[in-house]
C-alpha positions in Angstrom: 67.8 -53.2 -165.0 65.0 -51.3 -163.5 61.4 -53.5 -163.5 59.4 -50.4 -165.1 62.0 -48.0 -166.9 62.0 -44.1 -165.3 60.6 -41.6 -167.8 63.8 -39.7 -169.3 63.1 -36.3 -167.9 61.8 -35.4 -171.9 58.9 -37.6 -171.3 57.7 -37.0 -168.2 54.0 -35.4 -167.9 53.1 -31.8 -168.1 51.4 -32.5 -164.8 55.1 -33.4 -162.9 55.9 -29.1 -162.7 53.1 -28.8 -159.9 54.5 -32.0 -158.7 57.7 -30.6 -158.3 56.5 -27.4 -156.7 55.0 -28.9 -154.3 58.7 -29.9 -153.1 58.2 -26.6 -151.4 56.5 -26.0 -148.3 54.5 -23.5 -147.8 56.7 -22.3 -144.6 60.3 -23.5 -145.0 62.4 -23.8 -141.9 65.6 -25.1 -143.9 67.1 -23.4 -147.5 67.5 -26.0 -150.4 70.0 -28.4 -149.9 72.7 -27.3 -152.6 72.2 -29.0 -156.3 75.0 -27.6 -157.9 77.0 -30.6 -159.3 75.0 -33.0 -156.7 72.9 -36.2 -158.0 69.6 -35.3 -159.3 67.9 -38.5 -158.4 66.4 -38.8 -162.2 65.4 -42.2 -161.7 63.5 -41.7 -158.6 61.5 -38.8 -160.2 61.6 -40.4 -163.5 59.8 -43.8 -161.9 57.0 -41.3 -159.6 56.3 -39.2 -163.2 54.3 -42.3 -163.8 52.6 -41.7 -161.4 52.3 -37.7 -161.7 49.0 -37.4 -159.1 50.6 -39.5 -156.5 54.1 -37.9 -157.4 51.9 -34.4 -156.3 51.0 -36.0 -153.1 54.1 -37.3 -151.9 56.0 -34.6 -152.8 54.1 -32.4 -150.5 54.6 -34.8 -147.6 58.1 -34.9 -148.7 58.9 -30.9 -149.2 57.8 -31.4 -145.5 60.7 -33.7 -144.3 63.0 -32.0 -146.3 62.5 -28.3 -145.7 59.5 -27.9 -143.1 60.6 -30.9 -140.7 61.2 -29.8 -136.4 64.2 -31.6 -136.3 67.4 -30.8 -137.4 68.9 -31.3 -140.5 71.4 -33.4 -138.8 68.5 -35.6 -136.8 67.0 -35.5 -140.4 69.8 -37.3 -142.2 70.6 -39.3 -139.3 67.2 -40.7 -139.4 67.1 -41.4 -143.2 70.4 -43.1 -143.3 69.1 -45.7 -141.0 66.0 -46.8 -142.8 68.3 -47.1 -145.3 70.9 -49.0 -144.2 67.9 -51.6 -142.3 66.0 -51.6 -146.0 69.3 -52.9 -147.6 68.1 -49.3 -149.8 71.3 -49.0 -151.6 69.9 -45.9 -153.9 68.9 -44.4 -151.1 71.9 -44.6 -149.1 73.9 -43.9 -151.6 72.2 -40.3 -152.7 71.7 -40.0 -148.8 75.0 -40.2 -147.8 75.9 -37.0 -150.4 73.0 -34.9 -148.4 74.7 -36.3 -145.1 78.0 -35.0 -146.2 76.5 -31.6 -147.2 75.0 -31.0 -143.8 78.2 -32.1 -142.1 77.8 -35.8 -141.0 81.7 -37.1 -141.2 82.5 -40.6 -142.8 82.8 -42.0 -139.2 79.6 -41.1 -138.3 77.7 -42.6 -141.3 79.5 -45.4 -140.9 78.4 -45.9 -137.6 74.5 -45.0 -138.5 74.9 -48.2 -140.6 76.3 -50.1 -137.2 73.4 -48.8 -135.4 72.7 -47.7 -132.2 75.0 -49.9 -129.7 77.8 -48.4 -131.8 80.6 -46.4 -130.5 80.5 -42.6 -129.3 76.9 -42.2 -129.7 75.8 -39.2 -127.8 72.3 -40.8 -125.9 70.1 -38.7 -127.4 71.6 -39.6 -130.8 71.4 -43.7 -129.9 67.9 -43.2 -128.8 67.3 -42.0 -132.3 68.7 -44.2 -134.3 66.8 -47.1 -131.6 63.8 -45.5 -132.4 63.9 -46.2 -136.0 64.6 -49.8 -135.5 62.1 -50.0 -133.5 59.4 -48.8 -136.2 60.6 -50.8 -138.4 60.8 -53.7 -136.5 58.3 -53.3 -133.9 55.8 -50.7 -135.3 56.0 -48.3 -132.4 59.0 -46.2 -130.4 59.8 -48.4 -127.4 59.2 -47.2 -123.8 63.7 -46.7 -123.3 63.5 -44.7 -126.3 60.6 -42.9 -126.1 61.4 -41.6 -122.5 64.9 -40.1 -124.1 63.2 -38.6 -126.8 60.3 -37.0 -125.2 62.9 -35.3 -122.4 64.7 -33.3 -125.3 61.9 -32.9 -127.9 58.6 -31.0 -128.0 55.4 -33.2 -129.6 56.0 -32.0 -133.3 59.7 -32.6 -133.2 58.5 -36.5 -132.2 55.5 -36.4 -134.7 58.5 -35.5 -137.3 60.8 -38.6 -136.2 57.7 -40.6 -136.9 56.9 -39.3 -140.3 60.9 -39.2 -141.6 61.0 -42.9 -141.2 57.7 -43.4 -142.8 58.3 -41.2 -145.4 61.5 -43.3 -146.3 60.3 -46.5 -145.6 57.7 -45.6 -148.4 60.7 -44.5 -150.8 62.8 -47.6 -150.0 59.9 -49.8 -151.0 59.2 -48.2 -153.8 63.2 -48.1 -154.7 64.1 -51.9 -154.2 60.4 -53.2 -155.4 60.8 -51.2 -158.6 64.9 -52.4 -158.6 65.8 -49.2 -159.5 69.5 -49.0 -160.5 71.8 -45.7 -159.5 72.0 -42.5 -161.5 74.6 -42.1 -163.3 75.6 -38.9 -160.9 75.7 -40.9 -158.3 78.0 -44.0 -159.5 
């Protein structure tokens, strides 16, 4: 059981619709992911229309990350797994592991996001990714190794972007396992 219930979706704030607009960036670099017969994530939204001022704010930074972001929507996803699999996020993982799929990350490769960045067949760019977000996590700051790897194949927005994925989910993660939030039922 969830520590504060979501809102059901009939309950949630007149103010949540310009919430939920603001899930879209002003310039969009990526389409929507799909949402036909994928998991809404009602519980997450239910829990932020609480909250519908902060829900506003975050969803701009968000609409960012999702549809806005320098990287890749690969390097995205790659990224987000992580946090979740070092947060112990298993709602985020879980719906994160649908968007990985739907961007073309194979069962192998999620697997091995989980393992980290000493597993197998990691490409070096790709390790030095998933290093970097241990190393916020862990350490507060990309290492110098990682850094160096980074930097050589990305421009200054496509690193301010790394930063701000793994904060952004970091944020979610928190909220997610401090509020105990339990899967949707789209997602079980």
């Amino acid at each position: 059981m969830a520590r504060i219930d979501p809102l059901p979706l009939r309950e949630w704030p007149k103010e949540m619709r310009p919430a939920l607009a603001a899930l879209t960036p002003p310039v969009p670099l990526h389409p929507p992911m799909p949402s036909e017969g994928k998991p809404k994530a009602l519980n997450t939204l239910g829990t932020l229309a609480h909250h519908p001022t902060l829900a506003h704010a975050f969803f701009t930074f968000n609409g960012h990350i999702q549809r806005a972001t320098t990287l890749t929507l690969r390097q995205r996803e790659i990224i987000i797994l992580r946090v979740a699999a070092l947060r112990k996020c298993y709602y985020e993982w879980t719906q994160h592991v649908v968007m990985g799929h739907d961007i073309g990350l194979t069962d192998d490769e999620i697997t091995r996001i989980a393992l980290g960045p000493d597993a197998p067949f990691w490409d070096p760019v790709e390790a030095a990714l998933i290093r970097a977000v241990d190393e916020l996590l862990t350490e507060g700051a990309i290492g110098a190794g990682s850094w160096e790897t980074l930097a050589a194949k990305h421009d200054t927005q496509q690193l301010l972007d790394i930063i701000f994925t793994v904060g952004a989910y970091e944020t979610l993660a928190l909220m997610m396992r401090s509020f105990e939030l339990e899967l949707d039922d789209d997602l079980q």
